[in-house]
N, C-alpha and C positions, 0 to 999 in steps of 0.2 A: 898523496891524496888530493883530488882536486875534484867536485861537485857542483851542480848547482841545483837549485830547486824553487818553485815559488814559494811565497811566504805564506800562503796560505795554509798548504801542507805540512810546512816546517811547522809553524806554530801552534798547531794542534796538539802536535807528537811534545812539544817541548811545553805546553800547558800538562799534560799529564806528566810529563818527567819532572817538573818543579813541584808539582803538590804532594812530589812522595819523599823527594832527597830531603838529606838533613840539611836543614842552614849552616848549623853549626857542629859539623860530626867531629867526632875525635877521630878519626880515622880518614885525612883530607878526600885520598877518594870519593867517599859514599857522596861527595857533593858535587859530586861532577856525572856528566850522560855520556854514555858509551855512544860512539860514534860508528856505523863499519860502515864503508862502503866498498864492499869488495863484491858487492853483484854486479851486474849489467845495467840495467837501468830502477835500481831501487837502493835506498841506505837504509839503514834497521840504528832506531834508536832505542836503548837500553834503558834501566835508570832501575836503582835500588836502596834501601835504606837495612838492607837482609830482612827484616817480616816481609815488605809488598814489595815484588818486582813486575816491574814493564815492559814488556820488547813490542815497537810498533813500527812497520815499515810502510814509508813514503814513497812515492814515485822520486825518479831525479836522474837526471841526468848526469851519467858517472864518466868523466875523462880520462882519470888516471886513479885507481881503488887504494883502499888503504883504511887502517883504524885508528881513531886515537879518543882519548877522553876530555872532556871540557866542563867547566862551570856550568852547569843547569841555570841558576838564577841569571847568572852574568848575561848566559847565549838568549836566554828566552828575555830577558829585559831588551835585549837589541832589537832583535827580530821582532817583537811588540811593536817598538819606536817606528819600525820601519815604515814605509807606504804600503798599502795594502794591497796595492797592484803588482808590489817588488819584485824582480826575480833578484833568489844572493845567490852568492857564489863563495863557497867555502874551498880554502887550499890549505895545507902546511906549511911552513917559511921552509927553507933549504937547511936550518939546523933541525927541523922535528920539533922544535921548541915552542911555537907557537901557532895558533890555530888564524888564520887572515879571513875573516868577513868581510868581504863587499856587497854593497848592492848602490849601483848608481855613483853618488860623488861618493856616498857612507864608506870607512875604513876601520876597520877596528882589527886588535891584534890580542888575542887573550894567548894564557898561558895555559899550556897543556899537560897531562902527565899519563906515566907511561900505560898504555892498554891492557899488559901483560898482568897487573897489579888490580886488575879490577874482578871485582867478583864473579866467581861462572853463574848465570846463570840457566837452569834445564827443567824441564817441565817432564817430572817422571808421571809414568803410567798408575792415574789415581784408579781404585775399583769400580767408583757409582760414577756415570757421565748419562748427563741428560741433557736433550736441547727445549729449548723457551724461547718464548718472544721476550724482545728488550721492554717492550712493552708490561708485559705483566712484573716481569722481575722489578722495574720502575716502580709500579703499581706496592708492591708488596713492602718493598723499603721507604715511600715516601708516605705510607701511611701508618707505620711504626717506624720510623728512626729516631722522631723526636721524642721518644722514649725512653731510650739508651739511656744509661748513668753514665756520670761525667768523674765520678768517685773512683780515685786509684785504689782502696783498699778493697772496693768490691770489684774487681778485676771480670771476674765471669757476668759483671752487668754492662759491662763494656761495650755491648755489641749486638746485635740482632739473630737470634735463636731460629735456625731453619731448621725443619724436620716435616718427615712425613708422616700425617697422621693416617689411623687405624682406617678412618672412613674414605680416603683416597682424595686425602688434602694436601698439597703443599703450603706449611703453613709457617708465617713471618711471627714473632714472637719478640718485645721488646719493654722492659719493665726500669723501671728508679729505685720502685721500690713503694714512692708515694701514686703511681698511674702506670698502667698496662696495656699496652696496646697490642690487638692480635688482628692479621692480614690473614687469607688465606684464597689459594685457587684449585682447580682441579690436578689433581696429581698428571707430571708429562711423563710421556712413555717415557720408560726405563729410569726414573724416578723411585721405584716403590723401595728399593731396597736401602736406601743413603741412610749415611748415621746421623741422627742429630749434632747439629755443629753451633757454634760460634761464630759469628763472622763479625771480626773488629769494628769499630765506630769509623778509624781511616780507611778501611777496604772496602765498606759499604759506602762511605762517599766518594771515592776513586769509583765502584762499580758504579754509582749512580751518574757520576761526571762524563763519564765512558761509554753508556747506554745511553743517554740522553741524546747523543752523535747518533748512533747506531740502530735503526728501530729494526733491524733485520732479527732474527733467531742466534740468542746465544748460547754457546755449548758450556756447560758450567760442568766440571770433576768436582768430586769430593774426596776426600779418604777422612779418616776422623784428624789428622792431624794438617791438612790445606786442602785448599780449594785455588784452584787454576781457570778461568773464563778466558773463554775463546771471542773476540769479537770478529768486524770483519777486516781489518787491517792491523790487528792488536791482541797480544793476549795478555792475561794479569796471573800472577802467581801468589800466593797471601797463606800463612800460616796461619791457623786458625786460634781462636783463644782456647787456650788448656784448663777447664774447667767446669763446673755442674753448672746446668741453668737450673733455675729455682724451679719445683714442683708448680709450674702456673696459675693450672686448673685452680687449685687449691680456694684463689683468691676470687675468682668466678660467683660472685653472687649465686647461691641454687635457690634461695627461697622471697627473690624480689619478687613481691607479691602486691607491691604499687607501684603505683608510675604514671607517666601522663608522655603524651604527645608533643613535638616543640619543634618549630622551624627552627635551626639550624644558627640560621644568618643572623632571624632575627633575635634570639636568645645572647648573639654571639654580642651584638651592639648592645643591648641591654647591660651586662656585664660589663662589657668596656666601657660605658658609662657609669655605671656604679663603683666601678674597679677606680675610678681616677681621685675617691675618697678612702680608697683602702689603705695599711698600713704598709710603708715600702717594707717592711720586716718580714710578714706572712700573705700581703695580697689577698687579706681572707675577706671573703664576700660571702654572707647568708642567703641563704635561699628559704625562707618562710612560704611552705608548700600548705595549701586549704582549699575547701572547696573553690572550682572556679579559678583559681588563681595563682599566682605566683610573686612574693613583695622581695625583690633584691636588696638588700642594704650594706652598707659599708659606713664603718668607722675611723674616721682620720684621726685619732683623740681632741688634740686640742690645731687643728685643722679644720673640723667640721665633721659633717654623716654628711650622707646620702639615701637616695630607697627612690625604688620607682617600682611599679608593678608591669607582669604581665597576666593576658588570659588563657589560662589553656581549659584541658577538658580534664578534671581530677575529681573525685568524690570517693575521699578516703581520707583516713584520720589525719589530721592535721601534723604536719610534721616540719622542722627546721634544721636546715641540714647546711655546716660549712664548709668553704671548699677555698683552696687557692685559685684563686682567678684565673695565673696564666697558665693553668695545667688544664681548667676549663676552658680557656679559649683555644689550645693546642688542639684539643678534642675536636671542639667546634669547626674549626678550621678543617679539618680531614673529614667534616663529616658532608658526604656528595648528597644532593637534592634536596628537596625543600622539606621534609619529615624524616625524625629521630624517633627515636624512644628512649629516656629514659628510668632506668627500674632501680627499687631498692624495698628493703625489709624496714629498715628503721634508722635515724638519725645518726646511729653509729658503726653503720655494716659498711660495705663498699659499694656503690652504686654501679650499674653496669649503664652502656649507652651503645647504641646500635641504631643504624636506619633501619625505616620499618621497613622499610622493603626487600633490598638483599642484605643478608645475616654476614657478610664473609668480610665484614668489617667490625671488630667489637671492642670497646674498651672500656676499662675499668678505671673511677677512680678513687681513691683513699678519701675519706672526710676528713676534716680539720673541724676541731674546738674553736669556735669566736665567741 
């Protein structure tokens, strides 16, 4: 085998192959990237951990074709180092034993292992395929994923819940357990029928890292047990997580019947000021809701308090309601344009928040006792 290619192309493909192999696998393979260059003018790089795999093809100019497999971290630490104008040139030594990097004076010589030994991978024929802009799929994951639970035991909160709803929604879905966040767009053609799925916490940031390249139309398969994404010089392969998402809806305020008005940004600062006297323990911030007004406070114990007020537009029973701060400012953060809303029933229900303007943004979040 003997290649070259600029580094610019290489190290795209080999930024996705390292954020999925294992560092430390029990099975040396899996940390290594399939290499083939056995087309004409293109190599295909592989890369798998068995849940998410990767095949994405670079241009390159191919001398002599051939396959082998290499370090992911090793290959992509090099080609990082590299100059950014580099063209390398990758060969085989004359035993097959080692993989030759040059570019320029750079020499490097890694050790390789056998191609035959690496896992197949094949992208079967899933039932439900629909195409979307990269665009919106970005849209629906970066405004629920910091949602996700980070908890091993609850396994089915792992990940971001797609389905399509009854009203002809595609709709993003991601809960902790303590905040909810729900996305949602118009259903794309050939969309109506998909299962509700799972889609992991690693697969949704590989799709996210891989779209954010890509603003073209991605072709995304389902079946209930993977999902497959086509980009446009890359496709992803991902099992999905095997499990129930939680009844959602359930936790959906029906009867917030107060609320008041709130810029966003500025509610957002407010908090992050009051929050710098909160407990590192709970981050609990009060919200002393009254006519007129809004009194933020926080308790350091034997640190200090804090409190600062805002004004909004409220006249409704007085109520105080607390909250972990950075689950409120995540909220904040995701919420677009300068007006919010949001609602609740009383000091101990789950408050809902939404702009006021389009609805296809909503989340929920649990109170806290301060």
């Amino acid at each position: 085998m003997k290649i070259s290619l600029s580094r610019s192309h290489f190290l795209k493909a080999l930024q996705h192959s390292n954020s999925i192999v294992e560092r430390r696998a029990t099975v040396p393979i899996l940390a290594n990237v399939l290499i083939d260059a056995t087309g004409d003018d293109k190599i295909t790089f592989t890369s798998t951990d068995l849940e998410i795999s990767i095949v994405e093809t670079v241009p390159a100019a191919v001398e002599s074709k051939g396959v082998t497999t290499v370090s992911a971290k090793m290959l992509y630490d090099i080609v990082r180092k590299l100059p950014g104008d580099a063209e390398i040139f990758l060969f085989l030594d004359k035993d097959q034993t080692r993989l030759v990097v040059e570019s320029g004076k750079s020499h490097f010589e890694l050790s390789v292992l056998a191609p035959d030994d690496y896992p197949s991978v094949t992208v079967a024929k899933l039932p439900s395929t629909f195409t979307v802009p990269a665009k919106t799929i970005l849209s629906l994951f970066d405004r629920t994923a910091f949602a996700m639970s980070t908890e091993e035991t609850r396994y089915y909160l792992n990940g971001i819940y797609l389905h399509a709803t009854d009203d002809g929604k595609l709709r993003a879905v991601a809960t902790d357990g303590h905040r909810m966040a729900r996305m949602q767009t118009s259903l794309p053609e050939g969309a109506e029928g998909i299962p509700g799925v799972i889609i992991s916490r690693k697969t949704v940031s590989q799709i996210q890292d891989m779209a954010s390249e890509d603003q073209q139309d991605l072709e995304i398969s389902l079946s209930e047990t993977q999902i497959s994404v086509k980009f446009q010089n890359a496709y992803l392969i991902s099992r999905l997580v095997d499990g129930q998402f939680p009844e959602y809806e359930r936790v959906v305020p029906k009867n917030a019947d107060k609320g008041f008005i709130f810029d966003p940004s500025y509610l957002a600062t407010v908090v992050d000021r009051v929050s710098t006297m909160a407990s590192d323990k709970t981050h609990g911030v009060k919200l002393s809701i009254e006519k007129n007004k809004i009194s933020f406070s926080a308790d350091g114990g034997g640190f200090g308090v804090a409190d600062e007020e805002m004004i909004v537009d409220y006249d409704s029973t007085p109520v105080s309601i607390g909250f972990n701060s950075k689950y409120l400012l995540d909220i904040t953060d995701k919420m677009n344009g300068e007006s919010s809303e949001l609602s609740f029933s009383d000091e101990a229900s789950p408050v809902m928040i939404q702009g006021e303007e389009g609805k296809e943004a909503m989340y929920v979040l649990m109170p806290m006792r301060i």
